[in-house]
C-alpha positions as CSV (number, residue, x, y, z in Angstrom):
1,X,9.9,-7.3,-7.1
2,X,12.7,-6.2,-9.6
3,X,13.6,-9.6,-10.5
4,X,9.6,-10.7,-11.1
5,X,9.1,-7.5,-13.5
6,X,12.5,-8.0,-15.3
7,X,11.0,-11.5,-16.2
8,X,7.8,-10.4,-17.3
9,X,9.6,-7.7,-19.5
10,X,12.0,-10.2,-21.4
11,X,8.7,-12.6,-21.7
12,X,7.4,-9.5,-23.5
13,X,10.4,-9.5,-25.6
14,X,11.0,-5.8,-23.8
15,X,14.6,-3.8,-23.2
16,X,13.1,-1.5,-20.8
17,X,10.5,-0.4,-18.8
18,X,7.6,1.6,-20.7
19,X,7.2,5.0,-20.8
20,X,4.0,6.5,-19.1
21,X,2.0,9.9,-19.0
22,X,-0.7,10.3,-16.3
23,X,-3.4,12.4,-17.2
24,X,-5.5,13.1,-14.7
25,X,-7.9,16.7,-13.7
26,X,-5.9,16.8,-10.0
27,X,-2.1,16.0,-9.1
28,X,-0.7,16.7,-5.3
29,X,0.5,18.7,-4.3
30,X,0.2,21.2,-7.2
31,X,-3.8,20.9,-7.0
32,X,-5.8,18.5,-4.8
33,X,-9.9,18.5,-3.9
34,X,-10.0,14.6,-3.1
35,X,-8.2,10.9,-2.8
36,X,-7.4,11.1,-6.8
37,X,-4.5,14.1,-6.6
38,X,-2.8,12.2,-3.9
39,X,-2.8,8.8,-5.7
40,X,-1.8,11.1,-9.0
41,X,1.0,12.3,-7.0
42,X,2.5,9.9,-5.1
43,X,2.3,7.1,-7.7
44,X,4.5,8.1,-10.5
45,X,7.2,8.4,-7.5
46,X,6.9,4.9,-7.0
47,X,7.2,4.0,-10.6
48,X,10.2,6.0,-11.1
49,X,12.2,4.1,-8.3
50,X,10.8,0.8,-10.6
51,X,12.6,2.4,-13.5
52,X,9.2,3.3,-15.2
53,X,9.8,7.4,-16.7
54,X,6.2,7.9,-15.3
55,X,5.6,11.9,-16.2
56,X,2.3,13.6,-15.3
57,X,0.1,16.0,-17.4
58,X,-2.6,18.2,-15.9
59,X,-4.2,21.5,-16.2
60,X,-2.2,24.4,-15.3
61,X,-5.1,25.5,-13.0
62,X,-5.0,29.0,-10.3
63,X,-3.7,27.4,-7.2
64,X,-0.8,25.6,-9.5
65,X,0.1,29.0,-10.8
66,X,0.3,30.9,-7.5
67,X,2.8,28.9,-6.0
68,X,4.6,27.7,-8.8
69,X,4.6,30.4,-11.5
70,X,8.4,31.4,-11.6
71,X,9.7,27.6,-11.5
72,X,7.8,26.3,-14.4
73,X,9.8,26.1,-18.1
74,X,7.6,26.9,-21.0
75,X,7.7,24.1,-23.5
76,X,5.5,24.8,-26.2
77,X,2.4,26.7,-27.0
78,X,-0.6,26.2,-29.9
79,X,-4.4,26.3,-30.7
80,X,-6.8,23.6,-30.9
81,X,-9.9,23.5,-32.5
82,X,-13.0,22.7,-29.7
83,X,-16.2,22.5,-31.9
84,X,-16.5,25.6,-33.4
85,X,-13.5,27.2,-30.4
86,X,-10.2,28.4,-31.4
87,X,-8.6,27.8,-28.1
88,X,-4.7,28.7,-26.9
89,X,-2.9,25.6,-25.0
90,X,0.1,26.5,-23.6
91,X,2.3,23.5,-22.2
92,X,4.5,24.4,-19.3
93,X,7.2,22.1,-17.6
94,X,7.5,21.8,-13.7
95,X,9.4,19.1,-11.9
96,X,8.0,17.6,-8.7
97,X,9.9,15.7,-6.0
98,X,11.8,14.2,-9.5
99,X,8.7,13.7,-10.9
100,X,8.3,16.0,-14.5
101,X,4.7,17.4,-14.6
102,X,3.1,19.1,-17.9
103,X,0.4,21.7,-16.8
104,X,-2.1,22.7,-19.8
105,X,-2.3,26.2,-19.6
106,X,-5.8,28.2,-20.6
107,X,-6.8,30.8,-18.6
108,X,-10.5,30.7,-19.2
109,X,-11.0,27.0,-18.5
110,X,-8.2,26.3,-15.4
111,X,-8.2,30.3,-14.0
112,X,-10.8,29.8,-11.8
113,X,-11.7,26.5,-9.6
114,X,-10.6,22.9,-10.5
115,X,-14.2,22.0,-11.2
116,X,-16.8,24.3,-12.3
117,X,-19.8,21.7,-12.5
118,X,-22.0,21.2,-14.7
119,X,-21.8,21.3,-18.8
120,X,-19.0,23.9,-17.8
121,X,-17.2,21.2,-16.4
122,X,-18.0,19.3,-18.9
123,X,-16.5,21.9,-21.8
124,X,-13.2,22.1,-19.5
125,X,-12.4,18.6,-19.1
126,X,-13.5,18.2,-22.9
127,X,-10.8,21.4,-23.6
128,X,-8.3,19.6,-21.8
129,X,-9.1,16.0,-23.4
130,X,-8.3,17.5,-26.9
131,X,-5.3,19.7,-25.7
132,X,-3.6,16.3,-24.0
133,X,-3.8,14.1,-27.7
134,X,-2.5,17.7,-30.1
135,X,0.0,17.6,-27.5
136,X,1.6,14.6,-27.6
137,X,3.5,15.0,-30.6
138,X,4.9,18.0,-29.9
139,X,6.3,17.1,-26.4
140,X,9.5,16.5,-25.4
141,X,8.3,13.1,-24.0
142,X,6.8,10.0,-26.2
143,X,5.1,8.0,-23.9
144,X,4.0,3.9,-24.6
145,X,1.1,4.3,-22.1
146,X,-1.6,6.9,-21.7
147,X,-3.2,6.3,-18.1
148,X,-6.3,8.1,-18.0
149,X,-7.9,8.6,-14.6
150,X,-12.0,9.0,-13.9
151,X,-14.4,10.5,-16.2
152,X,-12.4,13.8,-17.4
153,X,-9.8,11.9,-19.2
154,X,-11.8,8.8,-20.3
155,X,-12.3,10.0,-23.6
156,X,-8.3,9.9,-24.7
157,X,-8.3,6.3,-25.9
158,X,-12.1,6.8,-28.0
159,X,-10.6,9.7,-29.7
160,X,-7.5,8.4,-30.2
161,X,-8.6,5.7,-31.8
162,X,-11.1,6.9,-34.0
163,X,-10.1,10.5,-34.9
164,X,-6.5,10.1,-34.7
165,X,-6.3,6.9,-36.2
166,X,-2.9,5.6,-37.3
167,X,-1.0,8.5,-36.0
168,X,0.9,8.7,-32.2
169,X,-2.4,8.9,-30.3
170,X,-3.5,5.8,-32.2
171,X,-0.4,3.6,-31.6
172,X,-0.3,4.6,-27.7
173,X,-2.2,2.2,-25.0
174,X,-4.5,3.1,-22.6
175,X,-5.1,2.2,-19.0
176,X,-8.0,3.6,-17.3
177,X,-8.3,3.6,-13.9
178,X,-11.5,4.1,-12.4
179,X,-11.9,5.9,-8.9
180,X,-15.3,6.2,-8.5
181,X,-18.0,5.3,-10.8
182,X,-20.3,7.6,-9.1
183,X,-19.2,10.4,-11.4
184,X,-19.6,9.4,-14.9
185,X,-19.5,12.6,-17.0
186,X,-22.5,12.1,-18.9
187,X,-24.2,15.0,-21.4
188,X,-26.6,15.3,-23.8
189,X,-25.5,13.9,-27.8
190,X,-25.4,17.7,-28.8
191,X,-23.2,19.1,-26.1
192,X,-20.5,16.0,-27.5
193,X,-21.3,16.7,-30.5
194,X,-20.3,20.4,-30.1
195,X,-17.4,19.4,-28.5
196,X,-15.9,16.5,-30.7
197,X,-17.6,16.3,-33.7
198,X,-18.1,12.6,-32.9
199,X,-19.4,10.4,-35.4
200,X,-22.8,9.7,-34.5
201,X,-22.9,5.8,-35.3
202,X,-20.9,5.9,-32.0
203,X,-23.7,7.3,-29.6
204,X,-25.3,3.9,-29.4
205,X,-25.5,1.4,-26.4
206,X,-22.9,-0.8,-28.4
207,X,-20.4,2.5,-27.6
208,X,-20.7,5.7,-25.8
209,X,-25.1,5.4,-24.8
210,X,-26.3,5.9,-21.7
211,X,-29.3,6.6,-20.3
212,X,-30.1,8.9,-23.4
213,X,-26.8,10.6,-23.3
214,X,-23.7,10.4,-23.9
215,X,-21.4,9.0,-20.9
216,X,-17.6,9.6,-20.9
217,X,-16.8,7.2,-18.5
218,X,-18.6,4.5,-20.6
219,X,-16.4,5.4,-23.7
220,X,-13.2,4.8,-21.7
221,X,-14.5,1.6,-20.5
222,X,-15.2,0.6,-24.1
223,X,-12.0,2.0,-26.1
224,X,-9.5,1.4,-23.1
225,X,-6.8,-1.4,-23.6
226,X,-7.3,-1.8,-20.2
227,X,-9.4,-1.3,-17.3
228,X,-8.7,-0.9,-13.2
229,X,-10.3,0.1,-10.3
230,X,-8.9,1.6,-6.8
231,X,-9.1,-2.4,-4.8
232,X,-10.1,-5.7,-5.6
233,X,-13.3,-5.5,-4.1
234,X,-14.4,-3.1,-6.0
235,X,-13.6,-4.1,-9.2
236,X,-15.7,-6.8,-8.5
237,X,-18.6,-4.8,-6.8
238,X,-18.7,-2.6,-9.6
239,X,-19.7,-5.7,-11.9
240,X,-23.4,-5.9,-10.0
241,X,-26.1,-3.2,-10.9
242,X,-26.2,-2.0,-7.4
243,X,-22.7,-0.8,-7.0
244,X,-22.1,0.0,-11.0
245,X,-24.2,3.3,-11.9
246,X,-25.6,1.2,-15.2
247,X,-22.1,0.6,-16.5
248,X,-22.3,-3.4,-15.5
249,X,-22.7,-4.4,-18.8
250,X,-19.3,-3.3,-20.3
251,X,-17.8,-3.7,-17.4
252,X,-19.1,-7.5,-17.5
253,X,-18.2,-7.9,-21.5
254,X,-14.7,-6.4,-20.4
255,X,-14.3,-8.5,-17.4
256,X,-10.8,-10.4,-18.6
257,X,-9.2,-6.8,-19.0
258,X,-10.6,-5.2,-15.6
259,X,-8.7,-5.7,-12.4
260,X,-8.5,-4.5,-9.6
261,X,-5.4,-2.6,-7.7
262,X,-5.5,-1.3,-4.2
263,X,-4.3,2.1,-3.7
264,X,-1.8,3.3,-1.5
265,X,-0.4,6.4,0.7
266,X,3.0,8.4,0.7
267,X,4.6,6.8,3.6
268,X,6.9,9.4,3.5
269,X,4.2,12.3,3.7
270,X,1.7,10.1,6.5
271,X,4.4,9.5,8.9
272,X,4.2,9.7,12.5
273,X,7.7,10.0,13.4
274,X,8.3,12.9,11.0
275,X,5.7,14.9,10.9
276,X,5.9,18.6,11.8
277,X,2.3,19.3,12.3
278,X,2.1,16.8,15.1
279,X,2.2,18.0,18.9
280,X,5.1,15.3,19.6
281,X,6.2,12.7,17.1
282,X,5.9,8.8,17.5
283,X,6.6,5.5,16.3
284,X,4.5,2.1,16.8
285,X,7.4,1.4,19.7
286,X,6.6,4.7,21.7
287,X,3.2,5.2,20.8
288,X,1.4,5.9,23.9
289,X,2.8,9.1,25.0
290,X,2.8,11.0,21.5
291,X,-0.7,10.2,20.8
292,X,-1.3,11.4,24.1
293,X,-0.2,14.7,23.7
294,X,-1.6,15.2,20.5
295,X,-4.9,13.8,22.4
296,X,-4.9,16.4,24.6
297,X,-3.9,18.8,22.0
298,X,-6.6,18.8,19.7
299,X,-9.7,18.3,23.3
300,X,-7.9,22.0,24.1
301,X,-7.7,23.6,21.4
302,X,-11.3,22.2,19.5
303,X,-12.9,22.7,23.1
304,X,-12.9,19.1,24.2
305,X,-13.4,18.0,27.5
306,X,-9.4,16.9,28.2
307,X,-9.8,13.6,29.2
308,X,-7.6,10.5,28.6
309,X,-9.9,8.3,30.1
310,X,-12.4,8.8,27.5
311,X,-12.3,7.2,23.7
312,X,-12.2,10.0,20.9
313,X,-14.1,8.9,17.4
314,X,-12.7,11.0,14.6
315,X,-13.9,11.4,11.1
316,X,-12.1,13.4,8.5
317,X,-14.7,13.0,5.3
318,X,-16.6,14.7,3.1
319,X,-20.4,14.3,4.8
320,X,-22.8,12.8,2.1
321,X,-24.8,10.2,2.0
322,X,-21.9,7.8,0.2
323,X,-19.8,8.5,3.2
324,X,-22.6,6.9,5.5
325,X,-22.8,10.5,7.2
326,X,-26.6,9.6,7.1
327,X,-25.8,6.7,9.3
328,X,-23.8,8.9,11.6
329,X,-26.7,11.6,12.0
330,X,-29.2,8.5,12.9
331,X,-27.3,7.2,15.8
332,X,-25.5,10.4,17.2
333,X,-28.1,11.9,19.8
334,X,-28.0,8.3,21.1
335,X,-24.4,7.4,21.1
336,X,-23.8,11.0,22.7
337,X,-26.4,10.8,25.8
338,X,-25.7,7.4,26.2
339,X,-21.9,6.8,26.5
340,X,-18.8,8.6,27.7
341,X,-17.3,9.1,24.0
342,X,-15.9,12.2,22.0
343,X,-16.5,12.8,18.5
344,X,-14.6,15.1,16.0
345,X,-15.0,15.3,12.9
346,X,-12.9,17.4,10.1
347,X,-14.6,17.9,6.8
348,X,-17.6,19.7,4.6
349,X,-20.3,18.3,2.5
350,X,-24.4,18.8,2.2
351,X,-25.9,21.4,3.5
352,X,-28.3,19.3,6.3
353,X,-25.2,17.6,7.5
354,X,-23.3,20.3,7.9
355,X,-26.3,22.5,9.8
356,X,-26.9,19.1,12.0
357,X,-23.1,19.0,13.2
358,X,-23.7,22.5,14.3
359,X,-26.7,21.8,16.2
360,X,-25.3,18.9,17.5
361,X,-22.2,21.0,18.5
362,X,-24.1,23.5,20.8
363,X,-26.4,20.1,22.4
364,X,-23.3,18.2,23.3
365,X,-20.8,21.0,24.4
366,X,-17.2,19.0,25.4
367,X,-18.2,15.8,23.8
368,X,-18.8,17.0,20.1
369,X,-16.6,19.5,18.2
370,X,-16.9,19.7,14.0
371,X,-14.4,21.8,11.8
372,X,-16.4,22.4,8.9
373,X,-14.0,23.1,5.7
374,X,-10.4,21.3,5.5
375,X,-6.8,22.3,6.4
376,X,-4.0,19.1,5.5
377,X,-2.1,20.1,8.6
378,X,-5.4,19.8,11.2
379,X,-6.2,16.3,9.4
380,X,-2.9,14.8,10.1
381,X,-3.4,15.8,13.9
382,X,-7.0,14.5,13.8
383,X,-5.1,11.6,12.6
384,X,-3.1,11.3,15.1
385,X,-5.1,12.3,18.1
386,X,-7.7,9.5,17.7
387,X,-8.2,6.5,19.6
388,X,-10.7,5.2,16.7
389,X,-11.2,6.4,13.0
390,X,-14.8,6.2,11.8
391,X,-16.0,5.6,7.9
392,X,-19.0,3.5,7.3
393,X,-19.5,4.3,4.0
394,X,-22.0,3.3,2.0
395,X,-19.6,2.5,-1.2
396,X,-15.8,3.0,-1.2
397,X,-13.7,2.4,-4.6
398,X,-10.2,1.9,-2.3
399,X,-10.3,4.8,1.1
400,X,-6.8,6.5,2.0
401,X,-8.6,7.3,5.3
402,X,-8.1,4.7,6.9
403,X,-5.0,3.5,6.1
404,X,-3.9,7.2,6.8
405,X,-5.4,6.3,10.3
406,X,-3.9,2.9,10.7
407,X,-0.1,4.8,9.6
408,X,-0.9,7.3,13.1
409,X,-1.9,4.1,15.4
410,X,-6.2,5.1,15.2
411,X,-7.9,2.0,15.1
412,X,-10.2,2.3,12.2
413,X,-14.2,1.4,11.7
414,X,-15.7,0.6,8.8
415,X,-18.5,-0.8,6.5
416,X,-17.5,-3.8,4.7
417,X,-17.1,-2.2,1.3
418,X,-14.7,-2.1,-1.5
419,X,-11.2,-1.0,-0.3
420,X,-12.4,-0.8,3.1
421,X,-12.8,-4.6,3.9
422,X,-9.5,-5.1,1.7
423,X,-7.3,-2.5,3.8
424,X,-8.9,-3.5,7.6
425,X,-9.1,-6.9,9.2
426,X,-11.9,-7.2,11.8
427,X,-10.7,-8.0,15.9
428,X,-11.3,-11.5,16.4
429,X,-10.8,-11.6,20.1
430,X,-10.7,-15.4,20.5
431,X,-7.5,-15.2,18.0
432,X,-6.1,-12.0,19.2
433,X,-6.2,-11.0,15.6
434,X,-7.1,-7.8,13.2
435,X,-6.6,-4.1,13.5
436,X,-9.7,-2.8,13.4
437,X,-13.9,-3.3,13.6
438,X,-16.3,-3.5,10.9
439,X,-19.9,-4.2,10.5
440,X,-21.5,-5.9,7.6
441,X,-24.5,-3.9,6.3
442,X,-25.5,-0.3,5.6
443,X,-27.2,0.1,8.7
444,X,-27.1,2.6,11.8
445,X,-27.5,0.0,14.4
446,X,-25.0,-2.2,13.1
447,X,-22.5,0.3,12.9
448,X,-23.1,1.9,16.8
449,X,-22.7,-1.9,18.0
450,X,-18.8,-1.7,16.2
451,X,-18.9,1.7,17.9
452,X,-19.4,-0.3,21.2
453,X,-17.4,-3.4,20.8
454,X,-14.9,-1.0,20.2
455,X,-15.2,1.4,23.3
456,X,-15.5,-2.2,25.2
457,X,-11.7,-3.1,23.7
458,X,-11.0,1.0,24.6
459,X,-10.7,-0.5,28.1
460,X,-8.6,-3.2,27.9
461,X,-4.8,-2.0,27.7
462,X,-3.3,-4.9,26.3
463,X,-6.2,-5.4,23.7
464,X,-5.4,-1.9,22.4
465,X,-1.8,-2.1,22.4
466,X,-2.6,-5.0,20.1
467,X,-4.9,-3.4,17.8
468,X,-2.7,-0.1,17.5
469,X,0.7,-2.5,16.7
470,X,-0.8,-4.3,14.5
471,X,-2.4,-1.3,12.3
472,X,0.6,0.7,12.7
473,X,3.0,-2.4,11.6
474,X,0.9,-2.5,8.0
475,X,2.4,-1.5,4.8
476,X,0.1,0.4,2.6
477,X,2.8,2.0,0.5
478,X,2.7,2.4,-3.1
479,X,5.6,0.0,-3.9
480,X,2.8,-2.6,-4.2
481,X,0.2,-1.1,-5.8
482,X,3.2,0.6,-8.6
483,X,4.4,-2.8,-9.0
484,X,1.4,-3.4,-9.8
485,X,0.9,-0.8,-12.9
486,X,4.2,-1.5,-13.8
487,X,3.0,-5.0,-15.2
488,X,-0.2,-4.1,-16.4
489,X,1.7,-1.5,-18.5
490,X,4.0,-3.9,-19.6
491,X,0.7,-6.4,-20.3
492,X,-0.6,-3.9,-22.3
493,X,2.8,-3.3,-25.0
């Protein structure tokens, strides 16, 4: 891997490996909501054993400055103008795990929660935008690549290079990874315009236009050096109208800079063997008994029937409609009359899901339990209790889910979607391959017959054992996917 990018950086006429700052609204395990912190936190780890300096900067928000208040180093402070705002940034130093993290600290936009929603959001991530390109020259840190993550940070390369041209922020390139197109960050030409003072020849289709606003994730797909999405699947999906939110067309004009690069997990974190909050710790050699007794754990203490003999289903998600939870709430009185299965599920989300689960709950006492809200250390012995991992989503940019799942030894089941059918090979029983099921189309039916080709296999020892060594065995580290980064930042200099 070393010897591949070393090449590619002489071919480049490079000395050394570029220099990158991560901006991005979420980092693990300062702040988290969702997928994007841990991919923010884990990958710059990566990077730095690559010999990238890969430094993150993020907004100094509450739950950051609770825990880690008396460790951070005050860097620097100033104001920035936001419209017609006078606002304070301060920048404050912290070091992570060896990685350096600069928060953004302003107490009226990060004091309160992550995301406040709405044209409030809006004005935060807009405040923080701003604060990220006044800071750059006054940091200790000069970086050759700005990667911008989702909507909240998409418009650092269309300011840099238009308001700040020929200065730092003009001369820096700019990745921009995408993590779900679903959230775009669009607002109405006069809340921008309050905000940046953009020149208005740029709220046209050709540019920033969408829909009759202006859409943030459109800029940074049009100013970006280059472009990348969470797997190869999706950056291809997102090229057709159904998957792409109306963003195909740039996304079609910018096809020869968009790629695709799978995601990965923290091995280190998501590791059977080591991990404290398990009942009993296991490796793919001694599976059986540890999952066992974190089987039986979690049927006691969620009010389970304790039975081996029966196949859990798990599901740790948010339940929307993108998560295929609509799917789920078709089939479940069926599945649970039916068949002699358990379901738990871990997670929040709309309203009616969350008010169904309940109901469901009290028909199905000892099959059915839900936790509605989210604590890590419950989620990694959900993890590991399951016999099969559920997530038929209706879209799905990459998925750490399931690969979290595979990690602990629960088979996973899936919609073939984006990073889903990239991370999880279908059983093929006539080859005694894969290491998991999937089902084709967005449809309930489809998905209970996986459900039941999978409590068939639930039976048959040696098919298991199979299944759970195989998904167990995979590598979904980041040394891939930083590899990966690592060239397109060297690509992009």
């Amino acid at each position: 891997m070393m010897d591949d990018l070393n090449a590619l950086l002489k071919a480049h006429g490079l000395s050394e490996m570029p220099k990158v700052l991560l901006a991005a609204a979420e980092c693990a395990p300062l702040s988290k909501t969702g997928g994007l912190a841990d991919v923010v936190g884990a990958l710059p780890k990566a990077l730095k054993k690559l010999g990238v300096d890969a430094r993150v900067i993020t907004p100094y928000h509450r739950c950051i400055k609770e825990k880690y208040f008396e460790k951070t180093e005050h860097v620097v402070d100033f104001r920035i103008w936001l419209g017609w705002r006078n606002a304070y940034v301060g920048i404050e130093r912290l070091d992570v795990d060896g990685v350096t993290v600069y928060l953004v600290d302003n107490e009226d936009y990060f004091g309160r929660d992550i995301y406040l929603g709405g044209n409030m959001e809006g004005e935060q991530y807009s405040y923080f935008t701003r604060a990220v390109l006044e800071a750059l020259p006054k940091l200790d840190f000069q970086p050759d690549v700005i990667h911008c993550n989702d909507w909240h940070t998409a418009m650092l390369p269309m300011l840099a290079h238009t308001q700040y041209r020929g200065g730092i922020q003009d001369r820096v390139k700019y990745l921009l990874t995408i993590h779900n197109i679903a959230f775009q960050g669009r607002f109405d030409f006069g809340f921008v315009q309050d905000m940046f003072n953009v020149d208005p020849c740029y709220y046209t289709p050709e540019f920033i236009e969408l829909h009759g606003c202006a859409d943030y994730l459109k800029a940074g797909c049009v100013f970006a050096d280059r472009i990348n999405t969470v797997s190869p699947s999706y950056a291809s999906e997102i090229k057709t109208p159904y998957y792409a939110e109306g963003l195909e067309g740039i996304l079609n004009a910018r096809h020869a800079v968009l790629t695709g690069i799978l995601n990965g997990i923290d091995r280190d974190f998501f590791n059977p063997e080591t991990d404290p909050n398990l009942r009993q710790n296991y490796g793919v050699s001694d599976y059986a008994a540890g999952k066992a007794a974190c089987k039986r754990w979690l049927q006691k203490s969620m009010g389970l029937e304790v039975r081996e003999d029966v196949p859990l289903f798990c599901m740790v998600t948010r339940m929307t409609e993108q998560k295929g939870f609509d799917l789920v709430a078709c089939v479940l009185d069926d599945m649970m009359c039916r068949e002699d299965m358990q379901l738990m599920l871990l997670g929040t989300g709309d309203e009616r899901f969350e008010k169904f689960m309940a109901a469901a709950e009290n028909r199905y006492p000892g099959k059915l339990c839900s936790y509605i809200g989210y604590k890590e250390e419950l989620s990694h012995q959900v993890y590991a209790a399951g016999d099969f991992f559920l997530m038929p989503s209706r879209f799905e940019p990459c998925g750490l889910s399931q690969m979290i799942a595979m990690r602990y030894g629960t088979v996973p089941i899936v919609r073939e979607t984006g990073g889903l059918q990239d991370t999880v090979i279908p059983y093929n029983r006539f080859h005694e391959e894969g290491d998991g099921f999937s089902f084709a189309n967005f449809d309930a039916w489809e998905m209970r017959d996986a459900m039941r080709l999978a409590m068939a296999c639930y039976k048959d020892k040696e098919i298991m054992d199979g299944l759970i060594g195989r998904a167990m065995r995979k590598n979904f580290g980041f040394e891939k996917s930083a590899a990966e980064y690592a060239r397109h930042y060297i690509w992009m200099l």
